[in-house]
Legacy VTK file of the C-alpha trace (Angstrom):
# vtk DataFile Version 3.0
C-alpha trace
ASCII
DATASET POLYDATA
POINTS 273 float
22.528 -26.979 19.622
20.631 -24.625 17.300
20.848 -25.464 13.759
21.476 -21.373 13.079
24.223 -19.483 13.560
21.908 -15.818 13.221
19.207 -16.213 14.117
17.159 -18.417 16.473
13.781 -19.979 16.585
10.792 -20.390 19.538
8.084 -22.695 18.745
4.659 -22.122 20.706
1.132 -22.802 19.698
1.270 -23.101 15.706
3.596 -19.975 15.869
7.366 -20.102 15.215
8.994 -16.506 16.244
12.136 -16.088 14.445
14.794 -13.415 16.071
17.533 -12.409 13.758
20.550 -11.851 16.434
23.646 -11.417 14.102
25.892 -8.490 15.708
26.583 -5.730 15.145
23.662 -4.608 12.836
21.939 -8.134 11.430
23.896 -7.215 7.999
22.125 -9.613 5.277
25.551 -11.379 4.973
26.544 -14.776 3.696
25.516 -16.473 7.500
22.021 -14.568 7.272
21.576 -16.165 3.908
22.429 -19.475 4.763
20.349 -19.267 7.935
17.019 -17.951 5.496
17.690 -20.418 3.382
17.598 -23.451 5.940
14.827 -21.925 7.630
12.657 -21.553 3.945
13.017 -25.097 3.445
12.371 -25.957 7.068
9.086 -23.918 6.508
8.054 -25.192 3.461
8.058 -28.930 4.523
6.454 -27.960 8.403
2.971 -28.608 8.964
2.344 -27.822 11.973
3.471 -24.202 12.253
0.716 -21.553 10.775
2.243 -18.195 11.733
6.088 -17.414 10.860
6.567 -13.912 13.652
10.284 -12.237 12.372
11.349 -9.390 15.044
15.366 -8.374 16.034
17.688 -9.589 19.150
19.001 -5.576 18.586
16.534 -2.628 18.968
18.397 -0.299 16.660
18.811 -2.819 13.861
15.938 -5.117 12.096
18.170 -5.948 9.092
20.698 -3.508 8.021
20.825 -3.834 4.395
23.033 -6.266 1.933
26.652 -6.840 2.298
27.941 -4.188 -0.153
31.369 -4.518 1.171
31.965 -8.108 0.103
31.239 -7.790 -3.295
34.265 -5.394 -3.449
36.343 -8.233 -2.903
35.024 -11.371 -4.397
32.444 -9.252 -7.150
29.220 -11.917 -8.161
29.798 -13.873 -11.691
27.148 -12.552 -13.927
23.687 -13.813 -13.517
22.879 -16.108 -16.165
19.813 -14.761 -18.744
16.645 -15.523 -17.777
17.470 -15.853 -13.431
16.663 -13.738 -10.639
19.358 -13.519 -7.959
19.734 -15.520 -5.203
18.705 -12.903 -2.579
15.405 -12.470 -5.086
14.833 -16.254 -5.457
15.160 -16.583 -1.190
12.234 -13.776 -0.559
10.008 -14.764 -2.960
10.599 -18.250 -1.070
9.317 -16.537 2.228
6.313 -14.786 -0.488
5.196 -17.789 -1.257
5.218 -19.751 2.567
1.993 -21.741 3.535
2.556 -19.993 6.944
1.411 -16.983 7.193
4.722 -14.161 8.007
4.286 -11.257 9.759
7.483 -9.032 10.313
7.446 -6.867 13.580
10.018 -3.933 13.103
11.684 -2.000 15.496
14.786 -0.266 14.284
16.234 -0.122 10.860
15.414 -1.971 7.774
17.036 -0.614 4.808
17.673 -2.381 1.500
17.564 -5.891 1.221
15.869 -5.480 5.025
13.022 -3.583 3.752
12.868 -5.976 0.589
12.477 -8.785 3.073
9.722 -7.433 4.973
8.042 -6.901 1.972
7.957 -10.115 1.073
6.486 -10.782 3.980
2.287 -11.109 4.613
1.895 -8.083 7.375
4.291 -5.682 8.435
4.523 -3.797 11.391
6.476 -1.478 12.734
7.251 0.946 15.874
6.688 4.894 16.046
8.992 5.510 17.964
12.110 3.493 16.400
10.890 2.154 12.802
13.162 2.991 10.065
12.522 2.018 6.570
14.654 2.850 3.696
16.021 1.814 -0.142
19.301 3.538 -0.512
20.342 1.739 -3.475
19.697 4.354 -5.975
23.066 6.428 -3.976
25.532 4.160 -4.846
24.258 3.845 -8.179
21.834 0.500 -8.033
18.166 -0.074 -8.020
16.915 -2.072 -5.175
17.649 -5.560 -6.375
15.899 -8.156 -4.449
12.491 -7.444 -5.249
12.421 -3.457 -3.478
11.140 -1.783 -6.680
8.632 -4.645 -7.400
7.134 -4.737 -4.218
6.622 -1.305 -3.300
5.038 -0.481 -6.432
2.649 -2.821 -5.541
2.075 -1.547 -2.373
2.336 2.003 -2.216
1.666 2.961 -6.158
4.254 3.975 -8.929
4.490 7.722 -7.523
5.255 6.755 -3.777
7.110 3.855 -5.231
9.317 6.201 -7.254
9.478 8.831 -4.192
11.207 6.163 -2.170
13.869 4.406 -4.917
14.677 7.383 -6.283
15.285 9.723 -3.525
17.224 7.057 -0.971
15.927 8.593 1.856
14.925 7.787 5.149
11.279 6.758 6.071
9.251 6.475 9.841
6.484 3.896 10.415
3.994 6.639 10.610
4.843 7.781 6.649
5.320 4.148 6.080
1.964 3.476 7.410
0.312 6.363 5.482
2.156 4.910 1.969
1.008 1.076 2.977
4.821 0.052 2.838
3.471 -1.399 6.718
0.442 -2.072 7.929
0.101 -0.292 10.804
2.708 1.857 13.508
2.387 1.352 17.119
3.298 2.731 20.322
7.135 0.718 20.507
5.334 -0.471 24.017
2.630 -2.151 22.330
4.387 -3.648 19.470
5.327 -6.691 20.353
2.395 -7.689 22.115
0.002 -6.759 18.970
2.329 -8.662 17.066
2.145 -11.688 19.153
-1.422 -11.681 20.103
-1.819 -11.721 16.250
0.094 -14.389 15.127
-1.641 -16.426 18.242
-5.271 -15.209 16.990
-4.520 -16.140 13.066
-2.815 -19.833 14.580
-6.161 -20.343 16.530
-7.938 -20.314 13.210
-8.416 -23.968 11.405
-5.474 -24.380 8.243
-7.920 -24.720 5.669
-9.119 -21.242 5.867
-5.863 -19.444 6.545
-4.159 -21.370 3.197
-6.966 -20.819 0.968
-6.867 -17.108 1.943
-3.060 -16.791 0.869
-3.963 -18.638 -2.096
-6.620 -16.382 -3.704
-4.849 -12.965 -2.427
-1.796 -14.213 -3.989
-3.226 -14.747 -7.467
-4.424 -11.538 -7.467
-0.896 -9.802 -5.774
2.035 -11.981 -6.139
4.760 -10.226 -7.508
5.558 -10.800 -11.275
8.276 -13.369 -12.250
9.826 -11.574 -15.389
10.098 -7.651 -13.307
11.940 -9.466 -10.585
13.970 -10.978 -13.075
14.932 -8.055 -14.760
15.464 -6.156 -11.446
18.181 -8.420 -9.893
19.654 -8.457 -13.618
19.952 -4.876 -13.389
21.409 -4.824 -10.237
24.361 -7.342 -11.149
24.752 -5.641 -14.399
25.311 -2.261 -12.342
27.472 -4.018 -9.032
30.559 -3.824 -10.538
30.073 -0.319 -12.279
33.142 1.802 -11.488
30.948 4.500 -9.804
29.517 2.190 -7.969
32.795 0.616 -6.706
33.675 4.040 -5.791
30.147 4.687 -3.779
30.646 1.755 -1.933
34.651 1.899 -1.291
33.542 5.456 0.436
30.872 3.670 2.469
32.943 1.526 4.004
36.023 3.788 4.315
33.887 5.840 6.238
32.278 3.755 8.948
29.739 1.289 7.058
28.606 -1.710 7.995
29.736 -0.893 11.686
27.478 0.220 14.508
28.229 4.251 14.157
26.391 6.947 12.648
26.915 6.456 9.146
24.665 3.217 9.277
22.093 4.779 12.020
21.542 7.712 9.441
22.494 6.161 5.927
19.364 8.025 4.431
20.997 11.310 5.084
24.758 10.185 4.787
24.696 8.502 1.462
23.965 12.186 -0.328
27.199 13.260 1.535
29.407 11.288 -0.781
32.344 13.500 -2.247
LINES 1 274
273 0 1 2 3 4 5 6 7 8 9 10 11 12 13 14 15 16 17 18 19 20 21 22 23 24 25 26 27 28 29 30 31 32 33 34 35 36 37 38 39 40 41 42 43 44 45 46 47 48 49 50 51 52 53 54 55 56 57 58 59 60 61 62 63 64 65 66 67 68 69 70 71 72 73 74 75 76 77 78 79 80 81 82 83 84 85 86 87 88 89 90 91 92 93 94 95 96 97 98 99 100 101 102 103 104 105 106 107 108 109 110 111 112 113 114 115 116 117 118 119 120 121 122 123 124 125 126 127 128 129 130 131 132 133 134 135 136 137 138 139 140 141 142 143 144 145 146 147 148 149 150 151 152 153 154 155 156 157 158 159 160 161 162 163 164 165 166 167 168 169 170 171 172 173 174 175 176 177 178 179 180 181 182 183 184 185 186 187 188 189 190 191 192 193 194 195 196 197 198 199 200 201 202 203 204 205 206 207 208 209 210 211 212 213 214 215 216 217 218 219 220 221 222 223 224 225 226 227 228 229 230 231 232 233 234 235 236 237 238 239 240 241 242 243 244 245 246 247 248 249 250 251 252 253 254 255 256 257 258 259 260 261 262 263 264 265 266 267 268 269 270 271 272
């Protein structure tokens, strides 16, 4: 019996290939965040494994985005002074893995889906059916689980500021060109690059591939006290009235379900009225 209820796991070679398989759209729910967090400390203690490979059991979904709806029911007690949230805590877990992670994407990855692949090592993603997006900024948040941190990082405070503060939808060719992903492929050929990399990098003896991750990371691991401050922000700003009222209309209107509001959020979250 697998030890995860959304995901599942295929060892082969130094490589574990994780599939996130959590219907109808892999929301980053309360199961998905139990799952990541057994699978972080299962990580952190293994060995063995040298390449972490994340892809999606659905096409049109990678990982939706965070599970706005729940908080209207059961809101988050404040985040004590001085902590990051959870959800921040968990991917800088998956930053900081002696594997190295590479996420393949093919579908959507908005919000707390694109802040997970970007705590992730390498990213890539498909031409034809890569979606990247933070929304946040429509329903009146920031992205909160390390989003506006990361992509600073990677892409530079203008491009950065392009994709928080406009909410929009992005393709893996623009992502490409910004460095939010490494590189888009033919959707044919993803897969197999992805693979044939992760089997390359396992072929490779430990010593190099850790000390590699250890000297990049000096010089590009996200800072402690912004991610901090972002995840305070965005629990300060959850229960906001307007908000409440952004996110209310989300889900009255076909969120976090399989229908067109979540296959075109970018464009649908400027429709609120």
């Amino acid at each position: 019996m697998s030890d995860y209820r959304t995901l599942t796991r295929h060892d082969a070679n130094g490589v574990a290939t994780i599939e996130f398989d959590h219907p109808p759209i892999n929301l980053m729910d309360r199961e998905v965040i139990v799952d990541l967090l057994k699978l972080a400390k299962s990580l952190e203690a293994d060995t063995t494994t040298r390449v972490v490979l994340f892809r999606s059991a659905n096409p049109a979904f990678f990982i939706a985005h965070f599970d706005l709806g729940s908080q209207l029911q059961q809101p988050a007690p404040p985040l004590p002074e001085g902590q990051a949230s959870l959800l921040s805590a968990l991917f800088t877990r998956f930053s900081k893995l002696p594997q190295v992670t590479i996420g393949e994407l093919r579908g959507r990855a908005r919000g707390a889906g694109s802040e997970f692949l970007l705590a992730l090592d390498l990213r890539f993603g498909s031409k034809e059916n890569a979606v990247l997006g933070q929304p946040e900024v429509a329903v009146g948040l920031l992205p909160g689980a390390g989003g506006t941190v990361r992509l600073a990082q990677l892409v530079g405070r203008g491009r950065a500021l392009e994709i928080c503060l406009g909410g929009a939808d992005f393709d893996a060719e623009t992502a490409e060109r910004y460095g939010w992903i490494n590189r888009a492929l033919p959707d044919a050929e993803l897969s197999a690059h992805c693979d044939a990399l992760a089997q390359r990098i396992s072929s490779f003896p430990a010593a190099g591939i850790a000390h590699i991750k250890a000297v990049v990371d000096q010089v590009s691991a996200a800072p402690v006290a912004a991610l901090v401050e972002e995840s305070q922000r965005f629990g300060a700003d959850m229960n906001a009235p307007a908000t409440r009222e952004r996110v209310q209309w989300l889900m009255d209107n076909g969120g976090q379900t399989d229908g067109e509001m979540e296959r075109e959020l970018g464009a649908n979250l400027a429709k609120f009225s």
